[in-house]
C-alpha positions as CSV (number, residue, x, y, z in Angstrom):
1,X,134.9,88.6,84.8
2,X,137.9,90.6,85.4
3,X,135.6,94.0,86.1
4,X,133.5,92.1,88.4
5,X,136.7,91.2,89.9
6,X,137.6,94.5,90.5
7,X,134.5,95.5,91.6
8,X,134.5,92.7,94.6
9,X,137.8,94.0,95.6
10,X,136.6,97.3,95.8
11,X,133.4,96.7,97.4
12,X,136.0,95.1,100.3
13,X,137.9,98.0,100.2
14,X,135.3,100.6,100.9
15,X,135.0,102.1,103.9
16,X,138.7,102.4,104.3
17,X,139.6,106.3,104.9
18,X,139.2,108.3,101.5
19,X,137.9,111.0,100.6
20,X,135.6,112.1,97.6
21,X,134.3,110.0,95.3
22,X,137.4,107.1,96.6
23,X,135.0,107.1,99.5
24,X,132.2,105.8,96.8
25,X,129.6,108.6,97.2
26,X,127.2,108.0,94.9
27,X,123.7,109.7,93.4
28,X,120.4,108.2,93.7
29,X,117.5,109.9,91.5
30,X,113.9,108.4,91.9
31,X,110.3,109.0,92.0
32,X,107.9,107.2,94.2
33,X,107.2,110.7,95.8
34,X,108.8,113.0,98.6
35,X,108.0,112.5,102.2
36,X,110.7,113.9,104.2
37,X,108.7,115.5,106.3
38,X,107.7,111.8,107.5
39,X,110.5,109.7,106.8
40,X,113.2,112.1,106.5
41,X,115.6,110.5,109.4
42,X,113.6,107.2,109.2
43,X,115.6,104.4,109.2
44,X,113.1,101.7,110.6
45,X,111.7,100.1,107.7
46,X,109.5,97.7,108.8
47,X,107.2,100.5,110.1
48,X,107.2,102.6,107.2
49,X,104.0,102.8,105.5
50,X,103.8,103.3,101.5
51,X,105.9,103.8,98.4
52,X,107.3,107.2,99.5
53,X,107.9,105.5,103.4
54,X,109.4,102.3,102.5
55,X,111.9,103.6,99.7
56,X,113.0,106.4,102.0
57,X,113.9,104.6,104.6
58,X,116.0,101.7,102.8
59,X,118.0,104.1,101.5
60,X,118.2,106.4,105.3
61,X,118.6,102.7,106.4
62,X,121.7,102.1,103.7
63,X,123.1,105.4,105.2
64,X,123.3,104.6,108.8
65,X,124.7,101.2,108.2
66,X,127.6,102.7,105.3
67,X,130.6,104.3,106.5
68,X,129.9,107.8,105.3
69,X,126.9,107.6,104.1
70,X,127.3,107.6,100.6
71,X,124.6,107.8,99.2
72,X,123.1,111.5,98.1
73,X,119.0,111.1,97.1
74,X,117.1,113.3,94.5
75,X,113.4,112.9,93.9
76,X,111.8,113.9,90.8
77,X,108.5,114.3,90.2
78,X,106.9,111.2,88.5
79,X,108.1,109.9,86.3
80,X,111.4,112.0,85.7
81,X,112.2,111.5,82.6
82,X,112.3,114.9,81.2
83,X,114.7,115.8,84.0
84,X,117.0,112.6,83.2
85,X,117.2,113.1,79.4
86,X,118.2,116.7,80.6
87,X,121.2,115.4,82.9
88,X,122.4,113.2,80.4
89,X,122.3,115.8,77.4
90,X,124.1,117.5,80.1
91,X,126.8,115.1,80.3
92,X,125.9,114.5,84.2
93,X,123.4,111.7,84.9
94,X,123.1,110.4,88.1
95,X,124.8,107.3,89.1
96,X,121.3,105.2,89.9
97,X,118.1,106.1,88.9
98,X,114.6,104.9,89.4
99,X,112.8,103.6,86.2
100,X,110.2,101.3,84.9
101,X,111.2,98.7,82.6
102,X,109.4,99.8,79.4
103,X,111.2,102.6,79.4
104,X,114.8,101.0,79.4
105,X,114.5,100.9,76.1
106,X,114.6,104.3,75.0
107,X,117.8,104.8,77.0
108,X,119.3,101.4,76.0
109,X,118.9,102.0,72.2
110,X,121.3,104.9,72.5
111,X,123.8,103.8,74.8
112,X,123.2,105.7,77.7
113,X,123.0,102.8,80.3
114,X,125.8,100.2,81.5
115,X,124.6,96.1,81.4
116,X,124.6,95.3,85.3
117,X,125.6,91.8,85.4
118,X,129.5,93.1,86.7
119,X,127.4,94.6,89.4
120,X,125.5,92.1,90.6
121,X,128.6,89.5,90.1
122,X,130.3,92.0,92.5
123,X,127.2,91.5,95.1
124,X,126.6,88.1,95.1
125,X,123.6,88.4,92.9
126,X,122.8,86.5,89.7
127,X,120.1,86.9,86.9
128,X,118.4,83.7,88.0
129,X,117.6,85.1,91.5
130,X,115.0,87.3,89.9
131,X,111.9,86.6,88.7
132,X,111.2,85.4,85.1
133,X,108.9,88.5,85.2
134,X,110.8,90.8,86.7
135,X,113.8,89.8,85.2
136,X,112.5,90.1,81.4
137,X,111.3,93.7,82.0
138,X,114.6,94.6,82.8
139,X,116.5,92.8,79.4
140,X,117.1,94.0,76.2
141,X,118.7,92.1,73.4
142,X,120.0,89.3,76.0
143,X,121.3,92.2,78.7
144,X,120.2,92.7,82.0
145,X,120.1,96.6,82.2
146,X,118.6,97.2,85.8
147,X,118.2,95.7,88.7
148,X,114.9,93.5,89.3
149,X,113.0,95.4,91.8
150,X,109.4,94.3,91.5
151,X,106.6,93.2,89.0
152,X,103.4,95.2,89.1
153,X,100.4,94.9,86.3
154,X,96.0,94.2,86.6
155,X,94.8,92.9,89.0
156,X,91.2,92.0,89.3
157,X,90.1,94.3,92.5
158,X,87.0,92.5,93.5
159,X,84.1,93.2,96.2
160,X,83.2,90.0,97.3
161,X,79.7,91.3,99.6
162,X,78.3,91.8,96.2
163,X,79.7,88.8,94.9
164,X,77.8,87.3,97.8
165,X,74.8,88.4,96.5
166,X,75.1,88.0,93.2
167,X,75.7,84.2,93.7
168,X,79.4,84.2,92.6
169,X,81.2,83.3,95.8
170,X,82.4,79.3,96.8
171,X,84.4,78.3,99.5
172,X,84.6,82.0,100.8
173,X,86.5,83.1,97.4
174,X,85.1,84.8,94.2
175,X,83.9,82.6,91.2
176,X,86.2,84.1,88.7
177,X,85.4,83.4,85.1
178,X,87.5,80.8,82.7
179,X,86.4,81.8,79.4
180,X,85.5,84.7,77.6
181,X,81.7,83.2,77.7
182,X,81.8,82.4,81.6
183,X,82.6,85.9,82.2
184,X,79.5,87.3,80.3
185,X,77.2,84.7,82.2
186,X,78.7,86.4,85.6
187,X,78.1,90.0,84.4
188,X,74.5,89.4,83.8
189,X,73.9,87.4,86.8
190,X,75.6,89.8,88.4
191,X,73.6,92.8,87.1
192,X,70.1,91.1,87.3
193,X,70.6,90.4,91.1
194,X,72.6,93.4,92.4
195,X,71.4,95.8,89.5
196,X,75.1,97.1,89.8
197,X,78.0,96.8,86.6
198,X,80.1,93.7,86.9
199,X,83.2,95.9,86.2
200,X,83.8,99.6,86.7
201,X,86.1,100.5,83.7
202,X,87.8,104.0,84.0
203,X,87.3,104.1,80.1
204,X,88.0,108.4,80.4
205,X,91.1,109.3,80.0
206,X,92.6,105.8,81.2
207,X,94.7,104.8,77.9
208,X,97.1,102.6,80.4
209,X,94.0,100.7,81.5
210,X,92.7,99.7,77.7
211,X,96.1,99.0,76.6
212,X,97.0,96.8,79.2
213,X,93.4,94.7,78.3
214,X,94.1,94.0,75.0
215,X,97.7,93.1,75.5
216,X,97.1,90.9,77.9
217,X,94.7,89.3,75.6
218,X,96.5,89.4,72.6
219,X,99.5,87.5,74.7
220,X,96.9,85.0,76.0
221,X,96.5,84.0,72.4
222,X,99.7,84.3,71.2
223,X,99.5,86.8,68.9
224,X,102.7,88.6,67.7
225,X,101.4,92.2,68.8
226,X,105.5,93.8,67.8
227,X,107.0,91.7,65.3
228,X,110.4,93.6,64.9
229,X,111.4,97.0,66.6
230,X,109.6,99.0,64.1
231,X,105.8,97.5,63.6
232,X,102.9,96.8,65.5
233,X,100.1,94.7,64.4
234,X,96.5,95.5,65.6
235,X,94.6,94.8,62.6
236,X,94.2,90.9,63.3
237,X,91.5,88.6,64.3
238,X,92.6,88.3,67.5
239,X,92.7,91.9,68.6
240,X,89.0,92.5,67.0
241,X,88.0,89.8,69.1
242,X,89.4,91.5,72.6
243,X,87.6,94.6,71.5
244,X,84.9,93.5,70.0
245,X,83.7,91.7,73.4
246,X,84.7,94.6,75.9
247,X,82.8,97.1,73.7
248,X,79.9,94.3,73.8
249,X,80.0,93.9,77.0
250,X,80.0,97.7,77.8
251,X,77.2,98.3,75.2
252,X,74.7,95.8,77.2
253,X,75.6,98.3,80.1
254,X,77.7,95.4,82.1
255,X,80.6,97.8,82.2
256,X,80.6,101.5,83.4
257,X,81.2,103.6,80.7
258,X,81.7,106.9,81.4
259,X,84.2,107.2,84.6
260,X,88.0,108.2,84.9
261,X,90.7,107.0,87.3
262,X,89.2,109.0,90.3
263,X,85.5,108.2,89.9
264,X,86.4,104.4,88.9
265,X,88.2,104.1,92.6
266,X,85.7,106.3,94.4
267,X,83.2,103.7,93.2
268,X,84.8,101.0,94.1
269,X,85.7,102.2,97.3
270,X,81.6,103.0,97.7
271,X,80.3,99.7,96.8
272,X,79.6,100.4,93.4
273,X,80.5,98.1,91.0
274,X,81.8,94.1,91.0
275,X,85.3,94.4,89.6
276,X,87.9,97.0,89.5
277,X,90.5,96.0,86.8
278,X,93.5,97.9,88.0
279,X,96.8,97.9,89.2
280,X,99.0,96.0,91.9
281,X,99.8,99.5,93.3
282,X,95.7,99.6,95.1
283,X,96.5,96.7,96.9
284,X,97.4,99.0,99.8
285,X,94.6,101.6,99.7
286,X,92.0,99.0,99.0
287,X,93.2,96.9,101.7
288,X,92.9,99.6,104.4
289,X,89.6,100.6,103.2
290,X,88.7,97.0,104.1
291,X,90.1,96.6,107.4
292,X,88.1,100.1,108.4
293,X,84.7,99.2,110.1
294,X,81.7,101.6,108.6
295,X,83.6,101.5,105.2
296,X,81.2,99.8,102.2
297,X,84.5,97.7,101.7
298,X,84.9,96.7,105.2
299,X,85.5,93.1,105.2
300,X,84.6,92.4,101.3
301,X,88.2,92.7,99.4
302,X,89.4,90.3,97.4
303,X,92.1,90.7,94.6
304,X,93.4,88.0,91.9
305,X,95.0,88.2,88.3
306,X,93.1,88.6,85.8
307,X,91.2,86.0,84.4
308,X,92.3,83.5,81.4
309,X,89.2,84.5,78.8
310,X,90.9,82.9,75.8
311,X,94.2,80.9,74.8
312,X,96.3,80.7,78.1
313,X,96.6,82.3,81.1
314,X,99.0,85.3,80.6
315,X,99.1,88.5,81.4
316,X,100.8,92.1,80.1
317,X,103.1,93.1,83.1
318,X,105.9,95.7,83.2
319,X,108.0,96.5,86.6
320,X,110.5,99.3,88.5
321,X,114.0,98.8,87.7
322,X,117.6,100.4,89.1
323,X,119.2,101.5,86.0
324,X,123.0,102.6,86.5
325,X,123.4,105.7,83.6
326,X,127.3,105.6,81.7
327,X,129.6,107.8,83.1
328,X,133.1,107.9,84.4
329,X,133.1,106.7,88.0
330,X,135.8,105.4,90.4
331,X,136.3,101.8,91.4
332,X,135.1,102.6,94.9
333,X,132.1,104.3,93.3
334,X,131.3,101.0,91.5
335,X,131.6,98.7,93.8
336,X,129.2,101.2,96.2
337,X,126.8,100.4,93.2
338,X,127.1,96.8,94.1
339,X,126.9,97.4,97.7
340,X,123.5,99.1,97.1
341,X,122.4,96.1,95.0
342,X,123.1,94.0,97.3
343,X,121.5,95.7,100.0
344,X,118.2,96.2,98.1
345,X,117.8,92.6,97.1
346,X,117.7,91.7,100.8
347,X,115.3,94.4,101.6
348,X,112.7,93.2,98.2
349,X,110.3,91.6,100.8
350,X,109.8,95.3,102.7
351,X,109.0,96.8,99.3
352,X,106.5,94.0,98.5
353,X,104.5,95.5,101.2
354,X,103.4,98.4,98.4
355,X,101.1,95.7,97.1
356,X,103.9,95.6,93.8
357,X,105.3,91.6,93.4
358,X,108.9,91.2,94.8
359,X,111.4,90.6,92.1
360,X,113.1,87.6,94.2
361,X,112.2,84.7,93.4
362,X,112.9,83.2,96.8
363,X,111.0,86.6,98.5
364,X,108.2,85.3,96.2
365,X,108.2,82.0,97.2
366,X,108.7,82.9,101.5
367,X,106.0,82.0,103.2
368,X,106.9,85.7,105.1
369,X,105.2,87.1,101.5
370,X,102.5,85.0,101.3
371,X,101.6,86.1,104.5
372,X,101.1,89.3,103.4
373,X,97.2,89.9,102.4
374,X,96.0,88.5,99.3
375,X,99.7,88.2,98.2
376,X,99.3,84.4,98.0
377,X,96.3,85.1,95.1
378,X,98.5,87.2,93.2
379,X,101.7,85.7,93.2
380,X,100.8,83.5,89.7
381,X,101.2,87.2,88.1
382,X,105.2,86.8,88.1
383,X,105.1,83.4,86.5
384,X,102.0,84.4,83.9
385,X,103.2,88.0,83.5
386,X,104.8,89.0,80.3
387,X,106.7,92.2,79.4
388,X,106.7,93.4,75.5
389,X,109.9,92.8,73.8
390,X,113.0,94.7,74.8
391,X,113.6,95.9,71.8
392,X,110.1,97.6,71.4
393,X,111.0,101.9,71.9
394,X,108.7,104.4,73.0
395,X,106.9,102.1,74.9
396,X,104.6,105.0,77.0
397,X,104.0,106.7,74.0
398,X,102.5,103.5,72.3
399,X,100.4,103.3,75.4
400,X,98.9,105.9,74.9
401,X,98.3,106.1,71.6
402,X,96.8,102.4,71.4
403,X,95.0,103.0,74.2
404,X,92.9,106.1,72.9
405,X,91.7,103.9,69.9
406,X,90.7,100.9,72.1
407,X,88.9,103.4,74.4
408,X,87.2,104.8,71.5
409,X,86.3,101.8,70.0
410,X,85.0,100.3,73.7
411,X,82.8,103.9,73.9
412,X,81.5,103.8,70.2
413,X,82.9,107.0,69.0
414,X,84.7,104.8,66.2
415,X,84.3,101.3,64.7
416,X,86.4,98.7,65.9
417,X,88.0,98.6,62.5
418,X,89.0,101.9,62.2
419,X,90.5,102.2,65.6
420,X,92.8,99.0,64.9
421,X,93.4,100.6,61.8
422,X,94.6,104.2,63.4
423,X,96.0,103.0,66.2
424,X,98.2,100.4,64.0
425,X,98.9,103.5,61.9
426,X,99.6,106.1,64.4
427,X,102.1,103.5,66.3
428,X,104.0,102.7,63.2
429,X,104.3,106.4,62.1
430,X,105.9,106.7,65.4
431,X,108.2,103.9,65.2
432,X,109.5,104.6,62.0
433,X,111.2,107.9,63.4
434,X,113.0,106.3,65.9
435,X,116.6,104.6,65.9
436,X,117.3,101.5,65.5
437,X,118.0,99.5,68.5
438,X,121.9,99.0,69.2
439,X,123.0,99.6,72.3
440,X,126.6,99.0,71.5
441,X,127.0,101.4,68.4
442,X,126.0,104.7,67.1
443,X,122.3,104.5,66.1
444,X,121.1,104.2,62.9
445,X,117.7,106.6,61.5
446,X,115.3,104.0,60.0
447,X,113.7,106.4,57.9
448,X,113.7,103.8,54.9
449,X,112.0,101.8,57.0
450,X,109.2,103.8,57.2
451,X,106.0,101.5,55.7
């Protein structure tokens, strides 16, 4: 209480004739990409177009309205990591930076980032502003470590012409399935009367694409995919059931199997396929493609979560977070944290435009976001969505690594045994190298830990 105190008095006091770092000049690092060329004195944010566009102007738009504009900007190429593990080995991170929530972790565990809560006391923010979605990808053991900036996971990317023909539209919307047996039914009526794949799978190369399938699944039924920081389990009935069916369904030629990222969207974008499971981030792309007369998409886009096949509807979501690093720092440069907050909060609707869910909750629920196309079928994803645990490490390295046995379990090249079995292997074999999680003291090795 008394920090955020202090903070709130500072934040009132900035702007009042210092110099330095008393004027609260601060350091921004993010990725998003580098458009300066575009939006490097843009300031108008409501016309700026894309990730790169929007971010870039908020912050120019911070700037203008800030008594010397305090805020310096560094963009790394995605996802920066490398660079910030450099600065902070170096003893001189940067005083916000950019990152997605499954990767707070890492940082967490070793003490490297400051709990936020004093910040967003100081702007007028609290936890339950956010999102239960957003808000849990930025927590770790009961601490908010970020700020909330949006939700983003699969969506079902959908070309509702062929859904026309196929028979699966009602009302003007797609028939999506409700059961793990519904959806089979669609694929082959879809199939028989389009001769197209119900989904276009970028199964090559794509580990972020099979992982986020089976968690979402395994969540959906409840099962306990990390049951402490240093285990996960894949070798359970409910995980040979996900694969089992997508590697079914694949094998009956109802799925494409032998496409990456590129050649999945350049199908989709051609008419190719039914379903595109990917990520919020398409919304945008897709979306234009759709508006464009001549285009095989033109008029025909439709985009939802996706589907509850078994158990509940949930789904495996993650999000981008503003992470403030440790360091010394002045009152004036704290409180010009807080300012930034708050400034970004009010702005979550303009980033929502990116096709990634706003981390408000009241942005969320504004009738100015549902609005927005197809944002009204997609907003259930940040009350369904689900994060893994925060105390779950390496989280992008697990990706992939689970991700290359599903894939080759889904293309045949292994059983669906054996690939639970490596990837369950391979996963713990990394986990039992890392610290223990403890943000508050010195890490421990859990080498004894090892299974």
């Amino acid at each position: 209480m008394r920090i955020a105190l202090a903070l709130t008095l500072a934040l009132l006091a900035t702007g009042c004739g210092s110099s330095g770092a008393d004027d609260g000049k601060i350091y921004l690092q993010r990725f998003f990409g580098e458009c300066g060329a575009a939006y490097g004195s843009a300031t108008d944010v409501a016309a700026a177009k894309g990730e790169c566009g929007i971010i870039t102007s908020m912050i120019n738009k911070f700037n203008a309205q800030t008594p010397g504009a305090p805020v310096s900007s560094n963009v790394v190429a995605w996802p920066g990591y490398p660079q910030l593990s450099a600065q902070f080995a170096a003893g001189d991170p940067p005083d916000i930076v950019s990152m997605h929530g499954g990767v707070i972790s890492d940082y967490a565990a070793r003490g490297l980032l400051e709990p936020v809560e004093p910040y967003l006391e100081a702007a007028g923010l609290t936890p339950e502003q956010f999102t239960d979605a957003s808000r849990m990808a930025a927590t770790v053991d009961n601490r908010l470590y970020g700020l909330p900036w949006d939700t983003h996971g699969g969506l079902y990317h959908i070309n509702t012409k062929l859904f026309a023909q196929a028979g699966l539209m009602r009302d003007g919307k797609p028939i999506l399935p409700r059961s793990a047996e519904e959806l089979l039914a669609h694929a082959r009526q879809f199939k028989a009367r389009t001769g197209k794949p119900y989904l276009l799978q970028s199964l090559v190369a794509d580990t972020a694409a099979q992982t986020r399938t089976l968690y979402t699944y395994l969540m959906a039924q409840d099962a306990v995919i990390f049951p402490d920081p240093l285990h996960i389990k894949l070798q359970t009935p409910e995980a040979r059931r996900v694969v089992n069916y997508f590697k079914a369904l694949t094998e009956e030629g109802l799925g494409t199997l032998d496409q990456d990222t590129p050649a999945a969207i350049a199908a989709f974008l051609s008419g190719e396929g039914g379903i595109y499971p990917t990520g919020t981030w398409m919304i945008d792309q897709f979306q234009q493609d759709a508006m464009t007369p001549g285009r095989p998409l033109y008029g025909s886009y439709a985009v939802y979560p996706y589907p509850r096949l078994w158990g509940k509807h949930a789904e495996f979501v993650s999000g981008h977070v503003w992470v403030v690093p440790k360091r010394e720092r002045t009152p004036a440069q704290r409180a010009m944290i807080a300012r930034f907050f708050a400034f970004m909060t009010a702005h979550n609707l303009d980033w929502a435009r990116t096709g990634h869910l706003p981390a408000v909750r009241k942005v969320i629920e504004s009738a100015a976001f549902k609005a927005l196309p197809h944002r009204a079928d997609i907003a259930p994803l940040a009350t369904i969505g689900h994060p893994l645990p925060g105390y779950v490490q390496r989280q992008s390295a697990i990706e992939r690594l689970v991700g290359e046995e599903v894939g080759a379990a889904i293309t045949g090249q292994k059983t669906v045994d054996q690939a639970l079995a490596d990837g369950e292997r391979r996963v713990n074999e990394l986990l039992a190298e890392l610290p223990v999680f403890s943000p508050t003291s010195p890490p421990r090795r859990s080498a004894s830990s090892r299974p």
